[in-house]
N, C-alpha and C positions, 0 to 999 in steps of 0.2 A: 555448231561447227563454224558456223561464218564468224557468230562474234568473235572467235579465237584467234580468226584468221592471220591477223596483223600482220605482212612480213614470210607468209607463206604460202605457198602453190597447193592447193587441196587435191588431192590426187583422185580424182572419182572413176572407178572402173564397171563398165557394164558387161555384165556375162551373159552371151546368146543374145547378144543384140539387135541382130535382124539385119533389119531397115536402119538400124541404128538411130532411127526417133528419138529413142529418149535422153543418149547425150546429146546429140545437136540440141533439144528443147531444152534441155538444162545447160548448157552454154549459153543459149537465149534468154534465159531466166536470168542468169549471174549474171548478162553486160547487161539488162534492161533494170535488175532490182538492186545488183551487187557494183558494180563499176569499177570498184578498187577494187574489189577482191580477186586475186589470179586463182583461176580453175583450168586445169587440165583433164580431160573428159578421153576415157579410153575404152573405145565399144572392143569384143572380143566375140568371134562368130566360129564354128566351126566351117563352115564356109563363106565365102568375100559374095557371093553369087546375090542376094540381096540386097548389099551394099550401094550406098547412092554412088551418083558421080562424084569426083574431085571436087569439083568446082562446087556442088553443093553444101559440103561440108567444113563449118569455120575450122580456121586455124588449131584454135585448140581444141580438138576434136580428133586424134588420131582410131583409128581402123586397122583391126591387124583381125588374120584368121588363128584361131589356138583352138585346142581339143581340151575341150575343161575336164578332160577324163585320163589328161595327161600332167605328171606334174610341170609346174610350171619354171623356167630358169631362175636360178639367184638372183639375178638382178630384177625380179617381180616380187622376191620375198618382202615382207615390211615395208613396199613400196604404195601402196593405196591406206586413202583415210574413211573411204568407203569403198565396200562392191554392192551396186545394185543387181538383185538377180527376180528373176520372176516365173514363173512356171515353168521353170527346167525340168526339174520331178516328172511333168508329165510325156518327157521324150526321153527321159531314161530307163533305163532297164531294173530289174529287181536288183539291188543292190550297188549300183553306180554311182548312186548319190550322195552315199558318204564318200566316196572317194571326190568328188567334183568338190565336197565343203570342206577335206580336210585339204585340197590345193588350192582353194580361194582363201583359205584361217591363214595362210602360209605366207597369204601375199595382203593383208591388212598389217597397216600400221601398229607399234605396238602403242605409238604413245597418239593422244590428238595434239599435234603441234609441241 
């Protein structure tokens, strides 16, 4: 994905991000290994309530609350070049989780770059 990058903003979205850890560490990773590369990091929580402060979290690093159980607006379709997800499965309900994958398939890019 990086080497493609040349000239484009990689769109990385995190689903049930918590604490939101792991896009801030990966905006850390990309200014300390990547420098040129532009990365935008988009944690996505069902609720804000573990969420850091303001001030802790870089610039490109936005925090929004979404219901991954809800489809997500047009302007999220095609718009990520990755979603990282991670043991969601295990707070959802019998049958929830095809719906949470087919509104994250929704909002991946179709093409990389």
């Amino acid at each position: 994905m990086v080497a493609n990058a040349a000239g484009h903003t990689i769109r990385i979205a995190d689903c049930a991000t918590g604490t939101a850890i792991w896009p801030i560490d990966v905006a850390a990773l990309f200014a300390e290994k990547y420098p040129d590369i532009k990365v935008k990091l988009y944690g996505t929580d069902i609720s804000a309530e573990q969420f850091p402060a303001d001030e802790k979290v870089p610039s490109n690093v936005e925090l929004k609350v979404r219901n991954s159980l809800k489809s997500f607006s047009e302007k999220h379709h095609e718009k990520y070049d990755m979603i990282h997800v991670r043991a969601v499965a295990l707070a959802l309900g019998d049958g929830e989780w095809q719906g949470v994958v087919e509104n994250l398939q929704k909002c991946l890019s179709k093409s990389l770059f």
